[in-house]
C-alpha positions in Angstrom: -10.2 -1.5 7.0 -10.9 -0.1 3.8 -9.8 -2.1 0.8 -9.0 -1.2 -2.5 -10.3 -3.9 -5.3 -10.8 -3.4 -8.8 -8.3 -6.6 -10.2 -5.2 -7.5 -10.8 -5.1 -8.2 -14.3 -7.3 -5.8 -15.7 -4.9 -3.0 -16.3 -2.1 -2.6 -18.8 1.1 -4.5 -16.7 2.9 -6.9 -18.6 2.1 -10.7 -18.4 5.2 -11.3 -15.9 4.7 -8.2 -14.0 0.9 -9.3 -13.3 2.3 -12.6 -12.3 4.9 -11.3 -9.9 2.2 -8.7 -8.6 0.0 -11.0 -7.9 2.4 -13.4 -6.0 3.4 -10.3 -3.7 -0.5 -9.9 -3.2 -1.1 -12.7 -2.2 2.1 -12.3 0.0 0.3 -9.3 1.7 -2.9 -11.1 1.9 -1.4 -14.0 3.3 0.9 -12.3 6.1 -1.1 -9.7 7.0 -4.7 -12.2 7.5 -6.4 -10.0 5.1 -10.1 -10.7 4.5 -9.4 -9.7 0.4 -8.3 -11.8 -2.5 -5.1 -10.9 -3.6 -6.3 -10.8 -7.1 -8.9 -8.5 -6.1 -6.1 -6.1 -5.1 -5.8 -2.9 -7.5 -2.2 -2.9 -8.0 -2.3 1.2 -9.1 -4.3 1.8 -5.2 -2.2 3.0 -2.4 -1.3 0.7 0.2 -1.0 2.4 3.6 -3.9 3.7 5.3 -6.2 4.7 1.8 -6.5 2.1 -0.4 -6.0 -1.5 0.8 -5.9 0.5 4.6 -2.6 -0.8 6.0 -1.0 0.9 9.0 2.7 1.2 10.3 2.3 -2.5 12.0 1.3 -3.9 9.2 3.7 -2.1 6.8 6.8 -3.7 9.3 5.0 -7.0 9.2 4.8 -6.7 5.6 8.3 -5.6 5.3 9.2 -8.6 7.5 7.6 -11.1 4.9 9.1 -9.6 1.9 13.3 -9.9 3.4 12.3 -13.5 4.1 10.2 -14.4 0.7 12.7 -12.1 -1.8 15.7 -11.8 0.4 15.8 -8.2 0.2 16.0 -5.7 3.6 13.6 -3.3 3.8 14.5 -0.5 6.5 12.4 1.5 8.0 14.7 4.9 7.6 14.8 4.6 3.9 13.4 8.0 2.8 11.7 6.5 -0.2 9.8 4.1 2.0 6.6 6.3 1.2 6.9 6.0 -2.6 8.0 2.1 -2.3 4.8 1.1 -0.3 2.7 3.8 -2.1 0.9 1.0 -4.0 1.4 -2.9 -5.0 2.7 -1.9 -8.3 5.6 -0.2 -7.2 6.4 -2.5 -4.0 6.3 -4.8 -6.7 9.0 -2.8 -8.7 11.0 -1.9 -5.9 11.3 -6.0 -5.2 12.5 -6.9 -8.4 15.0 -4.0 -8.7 16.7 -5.0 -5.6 15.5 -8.8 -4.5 18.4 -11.6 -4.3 18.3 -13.6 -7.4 
């Protein structure tokens, strides 16, 4: 699995957004088993196969973990589902555009 690290807080987000980025990596990291920090994670790197290396399994496990952490339904015919999971950053986004408050 290839894994994309560089840091979570080394890049221009906002103070909350690397907060909330870093709880959703560590989300991923946690529900997934990965073998990576989740503050090692470069939010900006892609998510599915390049980058942090995830597959389809893992995208629907991940998707899984996020409606029962953020209370927001993930489905797997969305057509933007490629641009949501392109990267933490804009999972991230995506979770706090639509998540239940």
């Amino acid at each position: 699995m290839n894994t994309a690290i560089t840091g979570i807080t080394t890049d221009n987000a906002p103070d909350n957004s690397r907060a909330e980025e870093l709880e959703l990596a560590q989300l991923i990291v946690s529900s997934l088993n990965l073998e990576v920090a989740a503050a090692d994670i470069d939010p900006a790197a892609p998510l599915y196969r390049e980058g942090l290396g995830l597959d389809s399994i893992d995208v629907l496990e991940l998707a899984l973990a996020i409606s029962k952490t953020y209370g927001l339904q993930l489905r797997s015919d969305d057509e933007n589902n490629l641009k949501i999971f392109s990267s933490l950053r804009s999972l991230n986004e995506h979770i706090q555009q639509h998540r239940s408050k």
